[in-house]
C-alpha positions as CSV (number, residue, x, y, z in Angstrom):
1,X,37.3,-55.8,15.9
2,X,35.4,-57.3,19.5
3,X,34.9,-53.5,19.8
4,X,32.9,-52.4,16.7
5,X,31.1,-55.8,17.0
6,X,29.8,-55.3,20.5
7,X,29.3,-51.6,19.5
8,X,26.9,-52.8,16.6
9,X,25.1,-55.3,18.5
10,X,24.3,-54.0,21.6
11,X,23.1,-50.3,19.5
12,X,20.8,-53.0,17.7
13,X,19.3,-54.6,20.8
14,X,18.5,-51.0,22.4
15,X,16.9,-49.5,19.0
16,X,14.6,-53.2,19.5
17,X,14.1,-52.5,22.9
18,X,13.1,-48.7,22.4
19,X,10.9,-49.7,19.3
20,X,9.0,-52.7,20.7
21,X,5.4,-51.8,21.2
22,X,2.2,-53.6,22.7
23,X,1.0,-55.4,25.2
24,X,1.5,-59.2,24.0
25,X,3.7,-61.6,25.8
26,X,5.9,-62.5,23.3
27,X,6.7,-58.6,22.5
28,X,7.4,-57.9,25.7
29,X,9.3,-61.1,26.0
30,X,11.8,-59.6,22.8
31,X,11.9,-56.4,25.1
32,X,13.0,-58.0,27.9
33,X,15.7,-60.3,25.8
34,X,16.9,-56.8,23.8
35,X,17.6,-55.1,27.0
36,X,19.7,-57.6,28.5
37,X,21.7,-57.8,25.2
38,X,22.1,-54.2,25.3
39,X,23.4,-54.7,28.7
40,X,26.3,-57.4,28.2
41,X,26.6,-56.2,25.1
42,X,27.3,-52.9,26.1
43,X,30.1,-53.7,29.1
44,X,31.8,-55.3,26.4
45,X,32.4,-52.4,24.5
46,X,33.2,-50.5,27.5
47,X,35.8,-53.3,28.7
48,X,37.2,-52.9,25.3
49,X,38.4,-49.5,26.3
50,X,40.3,-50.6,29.2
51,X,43.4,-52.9,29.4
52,X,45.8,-54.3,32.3
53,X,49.4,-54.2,31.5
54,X,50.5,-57.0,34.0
55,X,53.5,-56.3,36.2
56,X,57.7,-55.9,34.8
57,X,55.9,-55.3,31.7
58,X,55.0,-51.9,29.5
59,X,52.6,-51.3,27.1
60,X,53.0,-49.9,23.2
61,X,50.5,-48.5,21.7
62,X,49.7,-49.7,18.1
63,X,46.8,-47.6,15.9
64,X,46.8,-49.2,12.5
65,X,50.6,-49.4,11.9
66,X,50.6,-45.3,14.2
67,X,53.0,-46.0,17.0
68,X,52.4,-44.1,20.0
69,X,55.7,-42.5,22.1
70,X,53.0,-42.8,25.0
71,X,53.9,-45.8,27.1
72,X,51.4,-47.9,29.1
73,X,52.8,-49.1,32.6
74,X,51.4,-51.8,35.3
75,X,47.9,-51.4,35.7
76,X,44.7,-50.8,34.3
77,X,45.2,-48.4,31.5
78,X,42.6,-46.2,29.4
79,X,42.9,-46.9,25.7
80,X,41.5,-46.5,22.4
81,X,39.3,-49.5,21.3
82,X,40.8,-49.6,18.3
83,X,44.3,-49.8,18.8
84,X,47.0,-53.0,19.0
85,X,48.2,-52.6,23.0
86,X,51.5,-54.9,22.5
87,X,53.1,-55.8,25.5
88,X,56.9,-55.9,26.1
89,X,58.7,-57.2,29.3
90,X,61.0,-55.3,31.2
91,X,62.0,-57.9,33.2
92,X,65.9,-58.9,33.6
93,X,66.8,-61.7,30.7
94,X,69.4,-64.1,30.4
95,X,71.3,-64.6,26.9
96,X,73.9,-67.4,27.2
97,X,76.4,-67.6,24.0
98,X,78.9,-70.6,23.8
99,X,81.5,-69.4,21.3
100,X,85.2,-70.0,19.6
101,X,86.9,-66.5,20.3
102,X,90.6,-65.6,19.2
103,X,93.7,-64.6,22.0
104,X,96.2,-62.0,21.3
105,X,98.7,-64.9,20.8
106,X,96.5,-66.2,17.9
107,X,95.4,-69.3,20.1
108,X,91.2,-70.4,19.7
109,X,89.5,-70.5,23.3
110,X,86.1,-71.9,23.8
111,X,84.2,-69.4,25.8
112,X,80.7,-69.8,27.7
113,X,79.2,-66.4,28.6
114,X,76.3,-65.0,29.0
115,X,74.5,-61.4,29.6
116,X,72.1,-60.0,31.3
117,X,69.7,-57.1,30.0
118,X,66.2,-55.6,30.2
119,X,64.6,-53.4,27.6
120,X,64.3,-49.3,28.8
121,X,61.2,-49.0,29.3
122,X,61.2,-45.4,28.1
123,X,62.5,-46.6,25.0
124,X,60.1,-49.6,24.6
125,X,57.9,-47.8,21.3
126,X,61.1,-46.8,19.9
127,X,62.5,-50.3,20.0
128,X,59.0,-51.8,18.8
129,X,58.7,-49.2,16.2
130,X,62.4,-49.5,14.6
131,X,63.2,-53.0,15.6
132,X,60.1,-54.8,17.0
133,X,59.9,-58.0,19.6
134,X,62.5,-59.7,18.4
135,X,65.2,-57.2,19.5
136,X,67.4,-59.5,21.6
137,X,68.4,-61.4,18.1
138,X,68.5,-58.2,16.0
139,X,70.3,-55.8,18.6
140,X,72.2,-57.9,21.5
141,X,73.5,-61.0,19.7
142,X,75.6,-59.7,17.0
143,X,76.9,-56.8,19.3
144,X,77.4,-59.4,22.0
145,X,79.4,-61.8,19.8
146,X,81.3,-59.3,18.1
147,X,82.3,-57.2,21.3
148,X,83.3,-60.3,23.2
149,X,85.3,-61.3,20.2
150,X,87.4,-58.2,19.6
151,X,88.2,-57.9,23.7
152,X,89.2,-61.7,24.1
153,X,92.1,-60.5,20.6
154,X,94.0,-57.9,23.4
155,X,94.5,-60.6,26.0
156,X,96.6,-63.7,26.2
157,X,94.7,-66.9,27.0
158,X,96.2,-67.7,30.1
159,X,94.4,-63.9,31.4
160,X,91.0,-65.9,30.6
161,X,92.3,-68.2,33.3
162,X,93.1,-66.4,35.8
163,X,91.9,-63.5,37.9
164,X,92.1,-61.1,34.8
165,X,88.7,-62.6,33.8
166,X,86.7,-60.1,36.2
167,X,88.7,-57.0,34.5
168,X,87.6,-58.9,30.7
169,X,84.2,-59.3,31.4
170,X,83.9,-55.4,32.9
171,X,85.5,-54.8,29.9
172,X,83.1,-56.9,27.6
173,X,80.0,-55.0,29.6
174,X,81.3,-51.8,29.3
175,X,81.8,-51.9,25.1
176,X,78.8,-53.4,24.7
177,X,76.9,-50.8,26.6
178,X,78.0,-48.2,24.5
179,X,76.3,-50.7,21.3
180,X,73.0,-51.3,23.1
181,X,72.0,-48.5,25.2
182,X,71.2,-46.3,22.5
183,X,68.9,-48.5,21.0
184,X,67.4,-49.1,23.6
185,X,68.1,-52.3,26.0
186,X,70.3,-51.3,29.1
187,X,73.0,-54.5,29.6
188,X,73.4,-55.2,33.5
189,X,76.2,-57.4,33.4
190,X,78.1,-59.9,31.2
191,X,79.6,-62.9,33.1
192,X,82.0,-65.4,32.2
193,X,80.6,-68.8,32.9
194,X,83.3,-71.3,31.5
195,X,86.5,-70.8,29.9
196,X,88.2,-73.7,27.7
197,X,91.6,-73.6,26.7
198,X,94.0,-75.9,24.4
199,X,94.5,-79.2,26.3
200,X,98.7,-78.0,26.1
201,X,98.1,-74.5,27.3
202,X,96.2,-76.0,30.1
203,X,98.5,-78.0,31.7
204,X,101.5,-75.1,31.1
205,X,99.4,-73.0,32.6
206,X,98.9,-75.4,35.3
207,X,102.6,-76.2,36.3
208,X,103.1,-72.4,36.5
209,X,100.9,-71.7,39.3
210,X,101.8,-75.2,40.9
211,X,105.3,-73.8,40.5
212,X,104.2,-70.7,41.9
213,X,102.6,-71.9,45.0
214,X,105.6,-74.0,45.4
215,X,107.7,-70.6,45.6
216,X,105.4,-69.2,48.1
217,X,105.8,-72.0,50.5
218,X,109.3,-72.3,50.5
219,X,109.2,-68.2,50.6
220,X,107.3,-69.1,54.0
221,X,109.5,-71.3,55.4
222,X,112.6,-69.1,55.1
223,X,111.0,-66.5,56.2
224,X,110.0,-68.7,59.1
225,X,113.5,-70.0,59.7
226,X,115.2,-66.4,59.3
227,X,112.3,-65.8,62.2
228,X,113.4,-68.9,64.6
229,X,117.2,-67.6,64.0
230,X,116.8,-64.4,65.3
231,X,114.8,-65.7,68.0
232,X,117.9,-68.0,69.1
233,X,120.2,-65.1,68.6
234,X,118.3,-62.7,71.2
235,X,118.0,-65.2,73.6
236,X,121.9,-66.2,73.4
237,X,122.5,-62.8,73.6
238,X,120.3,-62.4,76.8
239,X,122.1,-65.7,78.3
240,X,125.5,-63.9,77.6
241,X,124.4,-60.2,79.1
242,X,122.8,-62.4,82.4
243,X,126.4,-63.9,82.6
244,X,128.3,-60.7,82.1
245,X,126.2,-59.1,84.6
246,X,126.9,-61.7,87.2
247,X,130.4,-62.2,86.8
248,X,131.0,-58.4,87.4
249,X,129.1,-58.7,91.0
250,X,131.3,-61.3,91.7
251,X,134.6,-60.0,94.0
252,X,137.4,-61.4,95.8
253,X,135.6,-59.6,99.0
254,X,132.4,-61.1,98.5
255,X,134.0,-64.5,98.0
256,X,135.8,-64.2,101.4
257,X,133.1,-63.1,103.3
258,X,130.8,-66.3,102.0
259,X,133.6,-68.4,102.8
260,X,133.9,-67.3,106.4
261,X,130.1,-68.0,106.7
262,X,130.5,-71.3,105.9
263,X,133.1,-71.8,107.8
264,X,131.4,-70.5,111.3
265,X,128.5,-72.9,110.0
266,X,130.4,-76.0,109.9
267,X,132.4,-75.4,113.1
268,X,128.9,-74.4,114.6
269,X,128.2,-78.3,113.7
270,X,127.9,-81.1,116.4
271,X,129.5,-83.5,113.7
272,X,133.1,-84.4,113.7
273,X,134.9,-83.0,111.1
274,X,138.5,-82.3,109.9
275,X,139.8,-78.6,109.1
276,X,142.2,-77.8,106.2
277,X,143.2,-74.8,106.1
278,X,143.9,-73.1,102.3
279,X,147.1,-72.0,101.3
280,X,148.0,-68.6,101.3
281,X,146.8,-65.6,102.7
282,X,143.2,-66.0,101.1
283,X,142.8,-69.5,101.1
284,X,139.4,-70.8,102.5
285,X,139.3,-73.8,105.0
286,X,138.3,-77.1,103.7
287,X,136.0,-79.3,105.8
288,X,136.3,-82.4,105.7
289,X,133.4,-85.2,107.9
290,X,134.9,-88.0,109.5
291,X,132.3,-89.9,110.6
């Protein structure tokens, strides 16, 4: 509308300016003013054929209700005057859903999750076209509430507890790809934010991996002690080898002989002493100091 306006007014102001004859001051006064009219006037219209789609967005081109398959991107783009540019972000978006959803033993969870998606930007006049701007409430919630709500039905509520959530929400993200993508919107991921479970189930749930962590220690600890055991065992076995070992270098002629050197030390002595002699053939001398 801006466009035909200008269009109208500054082709008026240059027919004035082209028709305006004479030599008085206030006709060339009118010149003067219908020239500079045609001027702004003019760049109007020509700015009216230019638009800047700003960045992580895409333009779609609208000509009376005619939707283009043409796609503006960033930038300063070259369009018809008349048409509707309607821009569309393809940034990454955040929908968050706090919802009741059923476990395969019939119990009611509260769940907080959201999901994270951007709108194809290839797709973007197909999506404005068939669904229009307010695709996240017409496309992703009801996929995204019914999705989350038939996947939470095959597991037990303790798995939304545990470390089975990772493998529900890649499972979440991966049916509702298959919803979404076609139309349009490409999902990124679908996290699990907060999980809230039946006050009872809680607390069972609770004791169990107390119990469980309770097993684990005392798993530890024997294994521990079974450790320290056969510790003790090797080294009583090395004491008893040592012994064996020694007690076979041991002989009746090596006992004699270390016996006779103790003898020839003592008698060697300036001290008095007194000599008893063993009995038998292989009896050692006893020595015995008087003073």
């Amino acid at each position: 509308m801006l466009f035909i306006v200008s269009l109208i007014i500054a082709a008026g102001a240059l027919m004035v300016f082209v028709r305006a004859r004479g030599a008085r001051p206030e006709v060339e006064r009118a010149r003067g003013t219908a020239l500079v009219m045609a001027f702004a006037f003019g760049l109007i219209t020509l700015l009216q054929c230019l638009t800047v789609i700003p960045a992580g967005h895409v333009g779609v081109i609208d000509f009376f209700g005619s939707v283009s398959s043409r796609v503006l991107h960033a930038g300063i783009n070259l369009v018809n005057p008349l048409a509707r540019i309607v821009k569309m972000s393809i940034k990454t978006q955040e929908l968050k859903e706090v919802m009741d959803v059923p476990s395969r033993e019939g119990l009611t969870v509260g769940l907080e999750v959201s999901i994270l998606y951007h709108l194809n930007p290839e797709k973007a006049s197909q999506v404005y076209k068939t669904v229009g701007l307010n695709y996240p409430h017409v496309i992703i919630e009801p996929q995204f509430r019914s999705v989350t709500r038939g996947v939470t039905a095959e597991y037990d509520a303790k798995a939304l507890y545990t470390s089975e959530r990772q493998r529900l929400s890649e499972e979440i993200l991966r049916d509702i790809e298959k919803q979404t993508e076609p139309r349009g919107v490409i999902v990124e991921s679908a996290p699990l934010r907060r999980v809230v479970l039946p006050p009872g189930l809680t607390e069972s749930i609770e004791s169990k991996l107390k119990a469980d962590q309770e097993s684990q220690r005392m798993q530890f600890v024997l294994t521990k002690e079974k450790q320290e055991a056969e510790r003790k065992r090797i080294e009583a076995q090395g004491i008893s080898d040592f012994q064996r070992i020694v007690i076979q270098g041991i002989s009746d002629q090596l006992l004699r002989w270390k016996g006779i050197e103790a003898t020839e030390k003592l008698a060697a002595s300036p001290n008095a002493k007194v000599v008893v002699i063993g009995a038998g053939k292989d009896g050692l001398p006893l020595i015995l100091d008087t003073q």
